[in-house]
N, C-alpha and C positions, 0 to 999 in steps of 0.2 A: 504494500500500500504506500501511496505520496506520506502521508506522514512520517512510516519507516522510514523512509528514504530519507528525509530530513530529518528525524533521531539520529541516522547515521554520521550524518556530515557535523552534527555540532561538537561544540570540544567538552560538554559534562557527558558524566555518567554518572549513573542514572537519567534519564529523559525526563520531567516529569508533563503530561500534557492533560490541557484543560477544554472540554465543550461549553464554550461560553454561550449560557443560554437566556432569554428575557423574561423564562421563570413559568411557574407554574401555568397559567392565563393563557397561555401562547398555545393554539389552535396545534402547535406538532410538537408541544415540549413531549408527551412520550416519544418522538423519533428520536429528540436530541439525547433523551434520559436511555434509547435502545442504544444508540451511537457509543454514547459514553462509557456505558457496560460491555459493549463489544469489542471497542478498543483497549478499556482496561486502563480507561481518562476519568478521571474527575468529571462530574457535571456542578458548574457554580454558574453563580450572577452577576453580574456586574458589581454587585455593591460586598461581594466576598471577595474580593481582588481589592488590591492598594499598588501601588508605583513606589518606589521608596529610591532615591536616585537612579532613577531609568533603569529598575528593574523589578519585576512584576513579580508579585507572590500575592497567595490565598490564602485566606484564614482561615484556621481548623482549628480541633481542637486542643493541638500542639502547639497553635501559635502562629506563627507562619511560614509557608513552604513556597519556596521558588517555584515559577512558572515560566519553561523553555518554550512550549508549543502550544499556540492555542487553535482551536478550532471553533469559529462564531459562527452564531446563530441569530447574530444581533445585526440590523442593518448599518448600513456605514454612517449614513445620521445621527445613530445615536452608544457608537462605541465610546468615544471620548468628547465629553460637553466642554474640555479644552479647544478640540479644534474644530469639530461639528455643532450639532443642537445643545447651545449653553443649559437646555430644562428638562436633558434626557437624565434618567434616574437609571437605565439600563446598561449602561458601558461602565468604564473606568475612566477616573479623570490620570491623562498622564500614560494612557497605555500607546497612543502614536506618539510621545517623543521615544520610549523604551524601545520601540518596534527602529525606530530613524536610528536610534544608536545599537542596533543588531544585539539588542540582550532578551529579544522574545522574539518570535517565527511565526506571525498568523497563517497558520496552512493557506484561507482565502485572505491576501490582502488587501487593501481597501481598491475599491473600484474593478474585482476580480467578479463581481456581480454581475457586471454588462454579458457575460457567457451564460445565464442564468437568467434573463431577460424572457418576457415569457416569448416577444418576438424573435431577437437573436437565437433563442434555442433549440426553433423548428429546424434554422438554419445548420446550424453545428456540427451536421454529419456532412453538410455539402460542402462547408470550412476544411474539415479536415481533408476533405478526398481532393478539395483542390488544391490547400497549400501543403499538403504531404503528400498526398499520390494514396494514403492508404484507406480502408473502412474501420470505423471506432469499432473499440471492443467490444465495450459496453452499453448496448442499441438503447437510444433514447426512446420514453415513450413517444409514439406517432403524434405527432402535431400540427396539424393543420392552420393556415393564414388565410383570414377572410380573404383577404386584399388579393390574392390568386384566386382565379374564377373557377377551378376545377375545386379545388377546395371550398371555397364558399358555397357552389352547390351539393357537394358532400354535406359537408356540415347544416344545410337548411334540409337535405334532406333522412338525415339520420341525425336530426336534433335532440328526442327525448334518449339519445342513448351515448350522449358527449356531456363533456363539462366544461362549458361555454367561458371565456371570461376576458376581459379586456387588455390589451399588453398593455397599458397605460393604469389600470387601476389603482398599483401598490403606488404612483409617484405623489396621489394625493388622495388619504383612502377616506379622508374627512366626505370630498366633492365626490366621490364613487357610491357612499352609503347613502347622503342627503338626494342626490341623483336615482339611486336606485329607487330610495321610499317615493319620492315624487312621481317615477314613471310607476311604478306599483298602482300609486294612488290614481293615475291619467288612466292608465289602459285595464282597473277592474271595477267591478262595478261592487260595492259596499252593499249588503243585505243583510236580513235581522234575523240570525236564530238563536232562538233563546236557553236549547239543550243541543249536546252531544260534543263530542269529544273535536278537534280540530280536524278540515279532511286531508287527505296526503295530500302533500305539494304538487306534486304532478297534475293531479286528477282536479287541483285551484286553479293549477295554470290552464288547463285545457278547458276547464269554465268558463274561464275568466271572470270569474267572480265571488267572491264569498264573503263570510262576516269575520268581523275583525280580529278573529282568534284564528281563520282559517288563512286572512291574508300575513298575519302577525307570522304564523308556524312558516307559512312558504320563505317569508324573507328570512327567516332565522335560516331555512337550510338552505340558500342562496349565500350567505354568508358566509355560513362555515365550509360553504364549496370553495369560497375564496379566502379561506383561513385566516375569517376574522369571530374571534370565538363573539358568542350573542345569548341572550339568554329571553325567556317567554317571562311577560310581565302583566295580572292580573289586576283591575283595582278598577276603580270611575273615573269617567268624565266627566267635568264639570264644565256645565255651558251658563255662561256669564249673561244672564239677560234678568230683565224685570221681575220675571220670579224665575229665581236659580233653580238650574233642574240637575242631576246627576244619573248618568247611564252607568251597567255594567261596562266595563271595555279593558279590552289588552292589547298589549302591545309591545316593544321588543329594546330590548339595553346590548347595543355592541361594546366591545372592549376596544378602546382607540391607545394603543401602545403612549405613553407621555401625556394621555389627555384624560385617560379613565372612561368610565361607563360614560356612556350616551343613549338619550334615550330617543326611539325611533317609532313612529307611527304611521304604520301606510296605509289605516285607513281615509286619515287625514291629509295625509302629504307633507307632515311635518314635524318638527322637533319637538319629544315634550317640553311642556312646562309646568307652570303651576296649576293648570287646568288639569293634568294629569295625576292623578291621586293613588299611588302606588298601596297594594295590600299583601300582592305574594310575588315572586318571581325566583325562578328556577331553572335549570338548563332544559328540565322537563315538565312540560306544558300539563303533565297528569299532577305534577306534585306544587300547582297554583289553582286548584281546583279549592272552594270556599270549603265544602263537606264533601266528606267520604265515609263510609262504613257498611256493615251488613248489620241486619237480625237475623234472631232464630225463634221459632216455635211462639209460644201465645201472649209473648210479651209486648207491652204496647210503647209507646214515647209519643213525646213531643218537645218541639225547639221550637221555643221563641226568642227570636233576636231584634234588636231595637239600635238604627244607626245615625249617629247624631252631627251633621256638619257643619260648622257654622266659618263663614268666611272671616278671616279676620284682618 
């Protein structure tokens, strides 16, 4: 493996290397947490790393241990808030002077991205075979570009069995989410039903339409196809008129890496706010349900609940 190879060439022994990851929250940390375990690496965060004269170690709980090699998982925005995004909480401050003065190895160095590009990387097999003469090893998954017309009719016509997404999305994923909820909200039609469980994604989209749990569920897993983790949010509406009224409604909290939850409503077409009155929210849409349970045999009940809002 590329990493081996450069354990080989450094002047310590022992190697020690690190999968620098943006933590729990992150839509593929089990890839980075499988990564880590397979290589026989560390998996840490940005804020378990320190620089201590351009040279990079991890706290444990030994104290602290050198770090020759790392391996990110972190975008290059927000590795070091020295020389990228000053309000990233995910890198290390001080890890690209350590890296300039050759005392750490980032396997991917900054701007080694652009080959990982979702548009350059359809390309990458036609790269190789033309500035080497040879065919990659390791066959990329097939990848299609609208902008090629044989491929755009592929892809319009074996659309519910691809996973569609924009090469431009990750460069502003604020304008991709706000974009998404809006065209959600344009192209379905909002309908009332007052029981039953959310319907599949698929079977909303090819309605094109449903109620605000059924369009809430589709853009959660629209999301998380573009690995941006999102979670189902149950609670009311509140509509601000002469006499105040409150609906049942749900709706959807993405994780914006540096920016935290955001909340997302596409039956509406827009941001929550304080109209938005949160009561449950979960990754799963069964476990923001008001009541659940069963009986048995000739036992009887009754729930009375009584809910009180007053604006203030």
């Amino acid at each position: 493996m590329y990493w081996r190879i450069i354990s080989g060439s450094l002047p310590v022994s022992p190697v020690s290397i690190a999968v620098l990851t943006p933590g729990i929250y992150n839509s593929a940390y089990f890839e980075h947490a499988y990564l880590a375990q397979q290589m026989g690496a560390e998996l840490v965060e940005g804020r378990y790393l320190v620089v201590k004269n351009d040279v990079v170690y991890m706290i444990n709980t030994k104290g602290l241990q050198r770090v020759d090699i790392i391996y990110r998982r972190v975008d290059d925005d927000f590795i070091d808030p020295h020389v990228f995004r000053k309000d990233s909480i995910l890198g290390t401050a001080g890890l690209l002077e350590a890296y300039k003065k050759g005392n750490v190895v980032p396997v991917n160095a900054p701007g080694t991205g652009v080959a990982d590009d979702k548009a350059v990387f359809a390309y990458i097999p036609r790269i190789i075979k033309y500035y080497l003469g040879e065919d990659i090893i390791l066959p990329n998954v097939h990848t299609y570009i609208c902008a090629e017309e044989s491929d755009l009719n592929y892809v319009l016509e074996h659309i519910g069995d691809l996973v569609v997404k924009q090469t431009d999305a990750g460069h502003d994923t604020l304008k991709f989410i706000t974009d998404l909820t809006q065209t959600i909200h344009a192209g379905f039609t909002v309908e009332s039903r007052d029981i039953g469980k959310p319907l599949d994604p698929a079977y909303t989209y090819e309605l094109k339409r449903g109620s605000c749990r059924d369009l809430s569920w589709m853009l959660i897993h629209i999301l998380r196809q573009s690995g941006i983790v999102s979670r189902f949010v149950s609670g009311y509406y509140y509509f601000n008129t002469e006499i105040p009224e409150f609906e049942l409604h749900a709706w959807v909290k993405a994780y914006i890496p540096g920016a935290g939850w955001l909340g997302l409503d596409p039956s509406h077409g827009l941001l929550t706010a304080e109209s938005h009155l949160a009561l449950a929210s979960s990754a799963f849409y069964e476990n923001t349900m008001p009541v659940t349970g069963s009986s048995r045999g000739d036992a009887t009940g009754s729930l009375h609940t009584n809910l009180n809002i007053e604006v203030i």
